[in-house]
N, C-alpha and C positions, 0 to 999 in steps of 0.2 A: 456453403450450399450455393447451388447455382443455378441460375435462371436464364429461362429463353420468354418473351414476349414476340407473340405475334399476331400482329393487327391485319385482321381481312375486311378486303374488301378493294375493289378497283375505284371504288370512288375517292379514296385515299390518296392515290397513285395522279391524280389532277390536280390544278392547284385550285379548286373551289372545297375540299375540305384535309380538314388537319387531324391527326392522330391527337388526341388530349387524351385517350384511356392511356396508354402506355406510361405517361407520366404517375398516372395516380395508381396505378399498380406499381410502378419502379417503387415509389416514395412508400407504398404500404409494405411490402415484401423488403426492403432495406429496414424497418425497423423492426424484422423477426430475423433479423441475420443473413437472407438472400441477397449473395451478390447477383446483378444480371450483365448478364455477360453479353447477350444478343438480345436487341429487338428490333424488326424487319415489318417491313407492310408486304404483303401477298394480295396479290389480284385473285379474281374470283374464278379460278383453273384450280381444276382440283388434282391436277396432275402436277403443278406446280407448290400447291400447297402439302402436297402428300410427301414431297420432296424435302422440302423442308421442315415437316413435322419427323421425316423419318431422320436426316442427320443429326437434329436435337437430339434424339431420345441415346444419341450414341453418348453425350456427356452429360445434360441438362440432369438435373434432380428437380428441377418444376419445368415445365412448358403451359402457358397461361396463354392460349388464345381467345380473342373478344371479335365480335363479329362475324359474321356469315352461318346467323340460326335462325334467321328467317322461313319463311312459306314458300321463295320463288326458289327455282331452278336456280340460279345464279347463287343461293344460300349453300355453299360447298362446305364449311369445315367440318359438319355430323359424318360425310362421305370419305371426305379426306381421310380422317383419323380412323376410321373404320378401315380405310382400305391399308393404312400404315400395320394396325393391329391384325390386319385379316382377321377380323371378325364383323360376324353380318349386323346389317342395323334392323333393327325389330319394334314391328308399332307399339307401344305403352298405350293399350287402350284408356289409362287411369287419365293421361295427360291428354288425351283426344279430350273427353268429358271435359276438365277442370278448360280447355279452351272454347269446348262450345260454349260450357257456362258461361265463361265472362263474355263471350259475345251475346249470348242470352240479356246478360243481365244489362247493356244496353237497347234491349231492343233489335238486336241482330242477328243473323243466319252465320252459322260459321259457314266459308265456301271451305269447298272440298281439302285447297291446297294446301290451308293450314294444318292438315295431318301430316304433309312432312314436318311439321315443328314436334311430332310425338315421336317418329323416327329415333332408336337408340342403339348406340353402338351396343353390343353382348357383354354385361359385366357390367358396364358404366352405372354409376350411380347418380339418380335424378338433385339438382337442386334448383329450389324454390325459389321460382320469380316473381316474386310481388305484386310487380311495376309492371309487368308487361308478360306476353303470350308464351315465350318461348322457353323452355326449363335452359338449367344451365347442366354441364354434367361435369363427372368426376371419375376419373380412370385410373388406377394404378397398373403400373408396367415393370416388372424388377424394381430397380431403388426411382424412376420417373413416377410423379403423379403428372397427369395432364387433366387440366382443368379448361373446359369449352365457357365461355361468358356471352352474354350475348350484347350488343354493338352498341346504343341507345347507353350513355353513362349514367342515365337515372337508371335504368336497371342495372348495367353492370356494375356498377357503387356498391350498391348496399348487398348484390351477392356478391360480391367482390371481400368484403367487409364482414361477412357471415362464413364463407370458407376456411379463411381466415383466422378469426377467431375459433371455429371450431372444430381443424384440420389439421393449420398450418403454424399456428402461435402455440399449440400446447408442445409442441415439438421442443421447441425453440431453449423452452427453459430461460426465456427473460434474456436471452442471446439475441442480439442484432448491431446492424452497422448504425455508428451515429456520428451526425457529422456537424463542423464548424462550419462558418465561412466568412474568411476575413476580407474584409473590401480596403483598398488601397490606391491614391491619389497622387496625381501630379509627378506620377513616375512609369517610366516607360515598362513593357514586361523584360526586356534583356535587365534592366537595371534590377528589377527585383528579381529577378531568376538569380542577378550574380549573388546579390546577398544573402537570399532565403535557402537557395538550393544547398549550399553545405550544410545547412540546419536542419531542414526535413528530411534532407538523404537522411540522416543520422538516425531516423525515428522508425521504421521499416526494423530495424534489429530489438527493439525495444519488448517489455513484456506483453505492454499491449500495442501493438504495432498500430502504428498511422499512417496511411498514402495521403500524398498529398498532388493535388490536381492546379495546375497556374493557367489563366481563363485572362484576355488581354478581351476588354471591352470597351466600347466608347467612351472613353473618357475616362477608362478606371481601369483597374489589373485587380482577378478576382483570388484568392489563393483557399480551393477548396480541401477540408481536413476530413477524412473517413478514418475513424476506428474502428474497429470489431474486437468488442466484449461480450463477459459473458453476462453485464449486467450496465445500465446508464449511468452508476454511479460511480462506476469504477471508468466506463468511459470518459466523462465530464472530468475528472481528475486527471486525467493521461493528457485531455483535449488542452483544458485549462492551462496545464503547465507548457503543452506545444507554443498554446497563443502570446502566454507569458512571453517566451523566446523572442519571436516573431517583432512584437510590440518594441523590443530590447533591441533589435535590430533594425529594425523600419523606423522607429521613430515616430514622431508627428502624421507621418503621410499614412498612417493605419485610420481609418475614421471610422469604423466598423467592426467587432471580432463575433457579431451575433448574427449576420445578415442582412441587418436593418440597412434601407437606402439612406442614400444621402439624406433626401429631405425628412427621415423621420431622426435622424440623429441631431439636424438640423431643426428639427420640432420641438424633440426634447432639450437639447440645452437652451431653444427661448423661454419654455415653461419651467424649469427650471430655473431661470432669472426671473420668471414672474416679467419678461420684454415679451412686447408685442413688436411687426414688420411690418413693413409697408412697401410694395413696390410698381416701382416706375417702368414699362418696357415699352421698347420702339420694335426691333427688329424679332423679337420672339411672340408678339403678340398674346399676350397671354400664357404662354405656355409656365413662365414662372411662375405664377401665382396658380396654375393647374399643380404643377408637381408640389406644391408646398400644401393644397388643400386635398391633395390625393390622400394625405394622410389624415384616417380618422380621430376626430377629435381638435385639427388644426384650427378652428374658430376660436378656440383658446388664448391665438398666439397671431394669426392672422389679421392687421387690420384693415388693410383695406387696399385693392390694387388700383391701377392707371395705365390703359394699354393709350400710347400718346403718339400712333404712328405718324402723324403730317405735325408742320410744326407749327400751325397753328396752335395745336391741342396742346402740345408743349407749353406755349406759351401760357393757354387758357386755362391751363387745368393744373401746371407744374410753375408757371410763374419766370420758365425759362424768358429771360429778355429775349426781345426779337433782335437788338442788336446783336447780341451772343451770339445769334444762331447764322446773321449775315457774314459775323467775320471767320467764325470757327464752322460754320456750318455746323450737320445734325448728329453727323457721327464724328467726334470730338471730343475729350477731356474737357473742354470747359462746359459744357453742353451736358456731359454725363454727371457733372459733379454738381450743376444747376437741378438737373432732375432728382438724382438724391435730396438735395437740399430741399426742392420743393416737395417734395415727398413725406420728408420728416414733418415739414414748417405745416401742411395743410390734413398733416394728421396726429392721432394721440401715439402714434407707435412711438417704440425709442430705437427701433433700427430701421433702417430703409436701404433700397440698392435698388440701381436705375444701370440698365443697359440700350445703347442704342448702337447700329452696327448696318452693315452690309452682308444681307444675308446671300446674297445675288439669286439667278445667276448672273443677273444683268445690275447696273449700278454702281460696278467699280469702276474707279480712275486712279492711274497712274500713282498718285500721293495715297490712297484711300483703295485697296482692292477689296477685290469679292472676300469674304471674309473676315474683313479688321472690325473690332468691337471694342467698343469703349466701356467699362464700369464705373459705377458710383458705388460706394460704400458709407451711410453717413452712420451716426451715432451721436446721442445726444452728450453733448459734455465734452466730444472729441471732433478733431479736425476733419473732414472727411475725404476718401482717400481713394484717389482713380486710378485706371490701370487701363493699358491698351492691349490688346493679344490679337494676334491671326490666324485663325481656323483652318483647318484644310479640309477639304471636302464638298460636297451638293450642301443645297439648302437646306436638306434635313437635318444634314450632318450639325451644320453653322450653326443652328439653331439649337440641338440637342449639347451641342459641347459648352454654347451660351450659358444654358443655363445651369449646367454643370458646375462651369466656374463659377454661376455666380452665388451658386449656393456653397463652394469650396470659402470662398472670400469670406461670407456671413462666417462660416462655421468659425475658419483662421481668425476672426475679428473680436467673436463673442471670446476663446479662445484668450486669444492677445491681451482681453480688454474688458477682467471680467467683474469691474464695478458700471462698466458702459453700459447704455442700452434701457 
């Protein structure tokens, strides 16, 4: 089955707001078996959106518009779709009422304008909005339902979520797409296309067929798996045995087959050792010990960080010698392996990791450019172990691939070294 989503509204179409319904309709419609095929943002031209509602209807089997059922003029998709259907729109005196009321019931006058929100195409049928003024509706057209929602996600949610269940899921018969998503490291996307691609082609002819989708992102390569069954458990079996493959040919560089980010994988195997971390940063300021406490629950496993940008603080707080820091300066192997060290030494964790680096854009020299970053990796009981890399990119970039790696290191360590820690 196949779907069109289409988000109105011209305030979409600036860069001061973002389409978020569209996702959470994708994500609800793909677990009743809707693939979607198109979704579009429309400005608020009803000649425009009439356009687009009408090429839908020539394939779609749902067309899911959110937004533009507002009171003002500029509120076009009741109009739209009405003029697509030629058919007239007609006032629901029922729905005029249930609006004055609730502006009643604070204290309020309805104005006049909010009688276009009672406005209905002929034939539509009304649904119930909770959360706010405007109904939502429901149209059938040969094998298309079109469904109008209105724009505000606290109302469009929960009717979004009631159509749904009581329209579009009983259809379904327990059919829908359901998908993997395997996260993969320290490997370029040509490299993992070379090896993965013979393997998923292969899967497209199978009984329950899988696409698969390769996603090349900062610092990681994503390989997304979509089945269509006619039930979850028969998918999870088809999925399972895909990932199975997958892991058998990737190897090590797989650190993910569920979704989970790095640093919740990285969460769970400290909790998992019953090891706490501790970490040291210069050039990310924080942001390591952000990504590691993003995950809920990490005070478990978390003990305690040290943002040590001047090297003073190094010294004061990490125990780095100031001689260290004169010969090797700050972004340095000896330097990064001191801040480890001091890391473990002035806390109870039993792992620790210290980066200090050139984030630029300014700060690089010739021996030392924009970019170069040193690691500390320590553990208790083991020797602990640096590494230098160069970045490419702006300063967000430097920063986000920092701590990437440094959360890659941890995981390869715990991994490596798994009475450490």
């Amino acid at each position: 089955m196949h779907a069109c989503i289409i988000a109105v509204g011209s305030e979409l179409l600036t860069p001061f707001r973002v389409d978020t319904n569209s996702l959470a309709i994708t994500e609800r419609l793909n677990t009743i078996g809707y693939a979607v095929r198109l979704k579009t943002i429309v400005g608020d031209t009803v000649d425009e959106l009439a356009q687009v509602v009408s090429s839908a209807l020539v394939w779609a089997d749902l067309i899911v518009l959110t937004g533009g059922l507002g009171p003002t003029e500029d509120d076009v998709t009741r109009d739209a779709v009405a003029r697509v259907l030629q058919v007239p729109l007609e006032e629901d005196r029922a729905v005029v009422e249930r609006i004055r009321a609730r502006f009643a019931r604070r204290g309020m006058t309805m104005p006049d304008i909010n009688r276009r929100q009672a406005m209905v195409p002929r034939g539509a049928t009304l649904l119930d909005n909770a959360n706010g003024t405007a109904p939502g509706l429901w149209i059938e057209r040969g094998r298309t339902a079109i469904v109008l929602l209105p724009g505000p996600p606290r109302e469009m949610t929960s009717m979004l979520d009631a159509v749904i269940a009581e329209r579009l899921a009983p259809k379904s018969g327990g059919a829908g797409l359901f998908r993997r998503v395997v996260k993969i490291t320290g490997r370029t996307e040509s490299d993992v296309d070379q090896q993965a691609q013979p393997i998923y082609g292969a899967w497209t002819s199978r009984a329950i067929p899988i696409s698969t989708t390769i996603l090349a992102m900062l610092g990681q390569i994503e390989l997304h798996l979509t089945a269509r069954a006619e039930s979850r458990a028969s998918a999870d079996a088809a999925l399972d045995a895909a990932v199975a493959e997958l892991r058998t040919a990737l190897g090590d560089a797989v650190y993910s087959v569920d979704g989970r980010p790095l640093e919740a994988v990285v969460g769970d195997l400290l909790r998992a050792r019953r090891a706490t971390i501790a970490v040291a940063e210069s050039c990310t300021g924080g942001l390591l010990a952000s990504r590691l406490t993003d995950v809920p629950g990490s005070s478990e496993y978390v003990e305690r960080g040290a943002v040590c940008y001047s090297n003073r603080a190094k010294t004061e707080w990490l125990g780095v010698p100031e001689a260290l820091l004169a010969t090797h300066g700050a972004v340095s192997e000896p330097v990064a392996r001191a801040m480890a060290d001091g890391a473990l030494a002035r806390s109870e964790a039993g792992v620790a990791v210290a980066v200090t680096g050139i984030a630029g854009p300014a700060g690089g020299m010739p021996d030392k450019p924009v970019g170069m970053v040193c690691f500390g990796w320590a553990m208790r009981g083991l020797a602990t172990e640096v590494e230098t890399v160069h970045f490419p990119g702006d300063r967000a970039a430097v920063r986000a691939l920092t701590v990437r790696h440094a959360l890659e290191g941890i995981l390869i360590r715990l991994d490596s070294h798994p009475t450490g820690g």
